[in-house]
MDTraj code that builds the backbone (N, CA, C; nanometers):
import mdtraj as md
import numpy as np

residues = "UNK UNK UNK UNK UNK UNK UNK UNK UNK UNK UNK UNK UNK UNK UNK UNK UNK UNK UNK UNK UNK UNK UNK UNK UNK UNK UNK UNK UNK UNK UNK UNK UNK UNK UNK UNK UNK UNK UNK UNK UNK UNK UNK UNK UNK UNK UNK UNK UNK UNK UNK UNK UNK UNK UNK UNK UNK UNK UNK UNK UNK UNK UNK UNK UNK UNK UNK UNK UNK UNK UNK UNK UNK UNK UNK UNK UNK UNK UNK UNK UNK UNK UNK".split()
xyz = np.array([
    [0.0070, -2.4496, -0.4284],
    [-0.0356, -2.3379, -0.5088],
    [-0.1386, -2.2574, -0.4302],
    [-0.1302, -2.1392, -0.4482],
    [-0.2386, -2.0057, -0.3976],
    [-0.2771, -1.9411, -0.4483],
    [-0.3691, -1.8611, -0.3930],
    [-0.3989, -1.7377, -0.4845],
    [-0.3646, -1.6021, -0.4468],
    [-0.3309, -1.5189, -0.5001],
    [-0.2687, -1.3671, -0.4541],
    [-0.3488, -1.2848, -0.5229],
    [-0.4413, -1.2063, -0.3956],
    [-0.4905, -1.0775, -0.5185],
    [-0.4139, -0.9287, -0.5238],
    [-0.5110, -0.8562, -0.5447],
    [-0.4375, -0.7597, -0.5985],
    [-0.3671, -0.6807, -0.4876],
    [-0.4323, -0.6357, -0.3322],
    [-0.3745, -0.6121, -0.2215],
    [-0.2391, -0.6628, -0.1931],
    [-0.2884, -0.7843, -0.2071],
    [-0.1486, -0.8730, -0.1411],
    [-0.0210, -0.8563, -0.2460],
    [-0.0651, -0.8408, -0.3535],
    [0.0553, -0.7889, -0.4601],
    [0.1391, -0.6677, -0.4062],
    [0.0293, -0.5958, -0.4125],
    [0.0822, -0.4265, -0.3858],
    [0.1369, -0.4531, -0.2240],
    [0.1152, -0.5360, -0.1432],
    [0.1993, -0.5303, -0.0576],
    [0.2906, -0.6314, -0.0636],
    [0.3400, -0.7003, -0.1146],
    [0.4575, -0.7282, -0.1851],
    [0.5134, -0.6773, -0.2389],
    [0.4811, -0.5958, -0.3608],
    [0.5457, -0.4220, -0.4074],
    [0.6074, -0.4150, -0.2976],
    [0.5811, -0.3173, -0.1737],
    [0.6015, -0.1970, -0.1102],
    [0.7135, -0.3168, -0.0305],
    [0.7022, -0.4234, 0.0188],
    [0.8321, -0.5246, 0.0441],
    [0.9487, -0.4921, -0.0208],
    [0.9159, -0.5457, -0.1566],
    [1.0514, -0.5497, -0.2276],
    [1.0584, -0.3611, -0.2666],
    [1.0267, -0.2649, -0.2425],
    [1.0634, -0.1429, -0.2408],
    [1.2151, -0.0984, -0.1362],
    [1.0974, -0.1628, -0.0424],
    [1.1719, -0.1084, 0.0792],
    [1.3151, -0.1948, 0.1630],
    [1.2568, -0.3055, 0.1615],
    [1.3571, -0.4488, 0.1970],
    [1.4590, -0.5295, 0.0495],
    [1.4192, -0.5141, -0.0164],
    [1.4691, -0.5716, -0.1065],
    [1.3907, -0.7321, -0.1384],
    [1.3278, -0.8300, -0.0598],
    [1.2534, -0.9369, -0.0485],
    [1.1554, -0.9636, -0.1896],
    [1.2391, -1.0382, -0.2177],
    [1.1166, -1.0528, -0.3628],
    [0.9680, -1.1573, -0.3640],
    [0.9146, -1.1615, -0.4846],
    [0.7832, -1.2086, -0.4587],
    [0.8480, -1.4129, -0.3796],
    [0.9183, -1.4595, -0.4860],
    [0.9898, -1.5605, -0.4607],
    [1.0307, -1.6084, -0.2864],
    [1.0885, -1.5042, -0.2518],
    [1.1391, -1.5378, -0.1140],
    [1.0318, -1.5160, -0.0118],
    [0.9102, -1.4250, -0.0528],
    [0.8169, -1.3988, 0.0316],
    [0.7098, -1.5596, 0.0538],
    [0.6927, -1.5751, -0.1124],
    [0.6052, -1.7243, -0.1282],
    [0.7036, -1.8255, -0.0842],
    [0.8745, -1.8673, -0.1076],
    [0.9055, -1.9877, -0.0258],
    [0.9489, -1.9259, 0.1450],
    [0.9245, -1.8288, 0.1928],
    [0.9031, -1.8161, 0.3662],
    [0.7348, -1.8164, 0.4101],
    [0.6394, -1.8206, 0.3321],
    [0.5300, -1.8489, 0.3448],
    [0.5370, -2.0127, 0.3457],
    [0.5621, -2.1117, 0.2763],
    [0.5914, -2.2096, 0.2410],
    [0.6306, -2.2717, 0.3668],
    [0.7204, -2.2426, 0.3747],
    [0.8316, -2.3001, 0.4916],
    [0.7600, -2.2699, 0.6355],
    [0.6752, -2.1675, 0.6976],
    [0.6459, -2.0833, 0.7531],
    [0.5178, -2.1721, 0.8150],
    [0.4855, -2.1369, 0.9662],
    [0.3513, -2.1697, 1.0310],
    [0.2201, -2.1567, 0.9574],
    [0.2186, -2.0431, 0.8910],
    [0.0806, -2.0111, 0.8030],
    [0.0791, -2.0330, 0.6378],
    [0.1460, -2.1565, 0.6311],
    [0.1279, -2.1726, 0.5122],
    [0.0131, -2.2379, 0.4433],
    [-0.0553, -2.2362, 0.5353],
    [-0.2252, -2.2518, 0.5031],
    [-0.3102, -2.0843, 0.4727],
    [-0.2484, -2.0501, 0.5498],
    [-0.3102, -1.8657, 0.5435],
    [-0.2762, -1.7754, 0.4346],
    [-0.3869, -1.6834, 0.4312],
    [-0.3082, -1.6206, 0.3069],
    [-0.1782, -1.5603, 0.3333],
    [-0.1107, -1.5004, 0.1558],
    [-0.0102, -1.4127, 0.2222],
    [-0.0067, -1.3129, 0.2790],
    [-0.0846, -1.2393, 0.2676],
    [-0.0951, -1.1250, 0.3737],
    [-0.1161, -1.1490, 0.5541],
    [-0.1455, -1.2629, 0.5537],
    [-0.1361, -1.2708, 0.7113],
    [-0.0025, -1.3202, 0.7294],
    [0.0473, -1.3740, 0.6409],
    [0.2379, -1.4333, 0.6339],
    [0.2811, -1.2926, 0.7075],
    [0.3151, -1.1968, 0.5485],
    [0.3406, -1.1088, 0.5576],
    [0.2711, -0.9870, 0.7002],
    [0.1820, -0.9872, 0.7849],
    [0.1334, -0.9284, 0.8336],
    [0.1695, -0.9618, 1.0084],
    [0.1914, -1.1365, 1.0080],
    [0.1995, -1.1968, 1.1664],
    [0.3007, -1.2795, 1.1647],
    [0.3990, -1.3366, 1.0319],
    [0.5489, -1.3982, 1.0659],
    [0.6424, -1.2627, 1.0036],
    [0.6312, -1.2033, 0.8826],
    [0.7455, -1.1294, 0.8516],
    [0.7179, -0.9578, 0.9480],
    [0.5518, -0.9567, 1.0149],
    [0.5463, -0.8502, 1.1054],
    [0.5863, -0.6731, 1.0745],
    [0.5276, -0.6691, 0.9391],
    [0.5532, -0.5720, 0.8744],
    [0.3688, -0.5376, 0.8279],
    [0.3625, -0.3542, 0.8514],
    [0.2454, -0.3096, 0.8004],
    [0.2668, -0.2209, 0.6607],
    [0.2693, -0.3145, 0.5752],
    [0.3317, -0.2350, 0.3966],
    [0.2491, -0.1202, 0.3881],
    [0.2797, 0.0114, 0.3688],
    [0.2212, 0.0904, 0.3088],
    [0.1644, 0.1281, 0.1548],
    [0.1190, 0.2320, 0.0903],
    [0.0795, 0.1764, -0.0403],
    [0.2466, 0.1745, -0.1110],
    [0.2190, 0.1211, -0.2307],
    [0.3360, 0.1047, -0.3510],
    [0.3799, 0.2641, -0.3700],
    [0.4940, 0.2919, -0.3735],
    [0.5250, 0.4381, -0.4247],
    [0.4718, 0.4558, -0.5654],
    [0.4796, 0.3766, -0.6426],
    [0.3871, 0.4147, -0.7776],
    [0.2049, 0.5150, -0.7514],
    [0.2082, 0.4466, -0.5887],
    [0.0541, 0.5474, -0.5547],
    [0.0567, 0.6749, -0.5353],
    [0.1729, 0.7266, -0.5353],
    [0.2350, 0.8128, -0.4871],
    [0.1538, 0.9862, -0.5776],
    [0.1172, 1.0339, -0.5195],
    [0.0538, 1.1511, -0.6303],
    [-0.1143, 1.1418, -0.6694],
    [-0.1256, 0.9961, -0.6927],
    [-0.2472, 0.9445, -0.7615],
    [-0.3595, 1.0535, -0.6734],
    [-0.3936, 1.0240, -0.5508],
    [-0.4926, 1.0805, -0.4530],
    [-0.5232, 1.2401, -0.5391],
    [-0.4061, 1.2737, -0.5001],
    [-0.3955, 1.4461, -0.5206],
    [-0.4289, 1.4699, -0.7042],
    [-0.3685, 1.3909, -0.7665],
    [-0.4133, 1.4014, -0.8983],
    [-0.5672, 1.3783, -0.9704],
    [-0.6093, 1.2854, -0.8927],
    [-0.7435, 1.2406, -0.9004],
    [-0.8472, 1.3515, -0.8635],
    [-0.7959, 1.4228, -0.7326],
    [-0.8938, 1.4829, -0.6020],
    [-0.9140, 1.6282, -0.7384],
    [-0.7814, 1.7162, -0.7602],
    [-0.7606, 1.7979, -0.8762],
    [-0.8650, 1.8794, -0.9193],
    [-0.9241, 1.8020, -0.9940],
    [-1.0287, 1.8776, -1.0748],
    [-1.1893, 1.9441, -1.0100],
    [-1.1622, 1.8368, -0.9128],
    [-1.3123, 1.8408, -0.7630],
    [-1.2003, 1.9584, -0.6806],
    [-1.1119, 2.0110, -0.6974],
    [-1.0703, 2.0835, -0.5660],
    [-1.0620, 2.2443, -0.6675],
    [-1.0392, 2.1564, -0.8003],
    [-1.1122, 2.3626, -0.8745],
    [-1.2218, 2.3809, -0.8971],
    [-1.3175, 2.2663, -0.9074],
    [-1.4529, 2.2868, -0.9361],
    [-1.5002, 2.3378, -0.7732],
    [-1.4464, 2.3667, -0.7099],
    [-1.5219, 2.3726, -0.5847],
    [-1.5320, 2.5643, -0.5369],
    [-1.5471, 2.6136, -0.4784],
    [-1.5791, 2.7135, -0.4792],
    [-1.5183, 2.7708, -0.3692],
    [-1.4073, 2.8723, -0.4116],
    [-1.2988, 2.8570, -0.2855],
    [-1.3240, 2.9748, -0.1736],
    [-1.2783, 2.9296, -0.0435],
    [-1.3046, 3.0273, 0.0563],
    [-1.2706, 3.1918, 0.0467],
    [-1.3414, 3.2431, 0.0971],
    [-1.2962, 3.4134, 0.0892],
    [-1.2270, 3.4510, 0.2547],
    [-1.0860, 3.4747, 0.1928],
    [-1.0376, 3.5054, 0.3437],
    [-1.0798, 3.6725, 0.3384],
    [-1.1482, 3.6893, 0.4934],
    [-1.1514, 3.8271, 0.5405],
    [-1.0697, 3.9006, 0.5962],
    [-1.0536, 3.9947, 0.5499],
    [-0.9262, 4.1063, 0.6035],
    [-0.9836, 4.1770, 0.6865],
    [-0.9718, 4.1374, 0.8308],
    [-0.9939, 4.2057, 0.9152],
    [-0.9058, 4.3435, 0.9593],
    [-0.9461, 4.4232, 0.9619],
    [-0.8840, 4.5837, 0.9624],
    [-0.9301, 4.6417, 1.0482],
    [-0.8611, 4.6774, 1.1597],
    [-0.9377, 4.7440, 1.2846],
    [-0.8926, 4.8652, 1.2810],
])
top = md.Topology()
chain = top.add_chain()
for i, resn in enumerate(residues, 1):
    res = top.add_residue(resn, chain, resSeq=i)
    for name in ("N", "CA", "C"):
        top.add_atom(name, md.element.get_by_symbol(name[0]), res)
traj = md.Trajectory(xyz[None], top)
């Protein structure tokens, strides 16, 4: 038994997004695997040799969040230069 936090989830997400590899096959090739003392993210990071990006569910979040700080802000004045 281990523990998985929340990182190591979300890169398990972005696994089974992209590969199809579920949580199951990731924990029995950890198992089976040299680092099955290590967490999973070093499994996943130095035997399956993959750098997961975020979960597509993150997808938007940044820009949705940033939003309200990018109208509250005080926007540039382009100059029309006219010679």
């Amino acid at each position: 038994m281990g523990i998985v936090d929340i990182e190591e989830l979300e890169m398990i997400e972005v696994l089974q997004e992209a590969s199809g590899l579920s949580l199951l096959d990731i924990l029995r090739g950890k198992q089976s695997g040299s680092l099955r003392n290590a967490a999973v993210r070093d499994h996943i990071l130095h035997v399956l040799r993959v750098q997961p990006d975020a979960p597509a569910r993150h997808g938007g979040l940044l820009d949705s969040a940033l939003k309200p700080l990018v109208n509250a802000l005080p926007q540039p004045h382009r100059s029309s230069s006219t010679s």
